[in-house]
C-alpha positions as CSV (number, residue, x, y, z in Angstrom):
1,X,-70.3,21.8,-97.5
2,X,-72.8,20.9,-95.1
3,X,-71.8,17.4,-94.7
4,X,-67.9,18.5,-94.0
5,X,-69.3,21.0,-91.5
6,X,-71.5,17.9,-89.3
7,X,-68.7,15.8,-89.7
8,X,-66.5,18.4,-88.1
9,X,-68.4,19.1,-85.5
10,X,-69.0,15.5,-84.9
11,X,-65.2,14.8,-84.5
12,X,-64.8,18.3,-82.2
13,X,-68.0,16.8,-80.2
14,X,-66.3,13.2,-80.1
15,X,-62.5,14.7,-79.0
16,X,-64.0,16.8,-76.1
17,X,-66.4,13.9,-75.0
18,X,-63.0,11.8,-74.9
19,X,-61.1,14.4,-73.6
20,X,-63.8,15.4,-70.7
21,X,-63.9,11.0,-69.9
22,X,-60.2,11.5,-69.4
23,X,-60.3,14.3,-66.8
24,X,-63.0,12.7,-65.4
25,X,-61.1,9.1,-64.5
26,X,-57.8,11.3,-64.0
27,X,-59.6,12.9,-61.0
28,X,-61.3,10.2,-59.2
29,X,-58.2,8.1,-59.8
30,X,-56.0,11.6,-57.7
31,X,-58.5,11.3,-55.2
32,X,-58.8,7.9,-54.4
33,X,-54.7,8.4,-54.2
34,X,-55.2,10.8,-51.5
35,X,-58.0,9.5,-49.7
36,X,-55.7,6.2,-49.9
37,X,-52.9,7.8,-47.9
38,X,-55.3,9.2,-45.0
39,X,-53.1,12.7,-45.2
40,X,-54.2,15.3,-42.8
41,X,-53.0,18.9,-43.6
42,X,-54.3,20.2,-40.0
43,X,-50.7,21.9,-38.9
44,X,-52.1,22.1,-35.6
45,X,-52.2,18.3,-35.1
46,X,-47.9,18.3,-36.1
47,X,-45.8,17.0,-32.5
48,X,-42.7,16.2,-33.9
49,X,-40.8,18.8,-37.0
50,X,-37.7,18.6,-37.7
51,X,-35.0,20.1,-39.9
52,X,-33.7,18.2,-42.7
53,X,-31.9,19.8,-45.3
54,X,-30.9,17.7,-48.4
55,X,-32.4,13.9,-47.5
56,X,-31.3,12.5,-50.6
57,X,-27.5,14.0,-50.1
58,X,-25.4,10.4,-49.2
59,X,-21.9,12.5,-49.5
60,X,-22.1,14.5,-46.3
61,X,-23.5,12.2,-43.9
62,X,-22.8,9.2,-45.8
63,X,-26.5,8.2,-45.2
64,X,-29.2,6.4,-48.1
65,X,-32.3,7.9,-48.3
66,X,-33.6,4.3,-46.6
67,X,-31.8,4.9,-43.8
68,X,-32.9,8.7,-43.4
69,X,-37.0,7.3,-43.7
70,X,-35.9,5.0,-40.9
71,X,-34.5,7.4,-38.7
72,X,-37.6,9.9,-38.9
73,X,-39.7,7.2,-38.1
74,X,-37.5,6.1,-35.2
75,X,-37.7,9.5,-33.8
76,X,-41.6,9.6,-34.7
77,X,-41.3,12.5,-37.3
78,X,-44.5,14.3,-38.4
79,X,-43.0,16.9,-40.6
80,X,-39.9,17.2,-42.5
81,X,-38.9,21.2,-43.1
82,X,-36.4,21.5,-46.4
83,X,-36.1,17.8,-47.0
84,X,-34.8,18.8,-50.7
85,X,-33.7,22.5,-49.8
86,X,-30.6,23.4,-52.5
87,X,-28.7,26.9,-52.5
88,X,-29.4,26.9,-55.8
89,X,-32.0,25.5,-58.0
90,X,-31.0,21.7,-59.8
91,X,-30.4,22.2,-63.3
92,X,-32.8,19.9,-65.8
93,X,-29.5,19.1,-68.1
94,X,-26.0,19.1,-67.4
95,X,-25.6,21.9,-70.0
96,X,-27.4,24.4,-67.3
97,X,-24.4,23.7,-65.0
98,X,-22.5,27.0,-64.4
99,X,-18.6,25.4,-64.0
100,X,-17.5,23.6,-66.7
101,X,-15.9,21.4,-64.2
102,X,-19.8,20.4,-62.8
103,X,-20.6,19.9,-66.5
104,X,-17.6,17.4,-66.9
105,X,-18.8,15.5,-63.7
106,X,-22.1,15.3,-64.4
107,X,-21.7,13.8,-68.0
């Protein structure tokens, strides 16, 4: 009995030493990420903001999502406002569609 109960706790020990290593690396490696980028969240320091609803939308303006990045940085963009903004939220599966006509086009 005792030596089920050690070897228990040895393998809970083990499991959160592994698990606690994991979060561990999983942080530093998120902040390196960030420190990589050089992002500063000081909203004071924004010059240029713009307006952008749906970036990734090539029907209406018949533009790529290359060219959009191109054109913000042409115009020296420090903040995008609604860059993804939908009416309604995006469905994770074509069954969560409320037509059955957006169902058909999506599949």
């Amino acid at each position: 009995m005792v030596r089920i109960l050690s070897k228990g706790l040895l393998a809970a020990v083990a499991i959160i030493g592994i698990l606690a290593f994991g979060l561990f690396i999983t942080k530093e490696l998120l902040k390196e990420k960030v420190e990589g980028a050089e992002v500063d969240h000081n909203l004071s320091k924004i010059k240029v903001a713009v307006v952008y609803e749906r970036v990734t939308d090539g029907m209406v303006t018949n533009r790529s999502v290359e060219d959009v990045i191109s054109l913000l940085k042409e115009m020296g963009v420090d903040f995008v406002f609604r860059g993804w903004w939908r009416w309604t939220p995006c469905p994770n599966r074509c069954e969560d569609l409320p037509s059955s006509k957006a169902r058909m086009r999506c599949e």
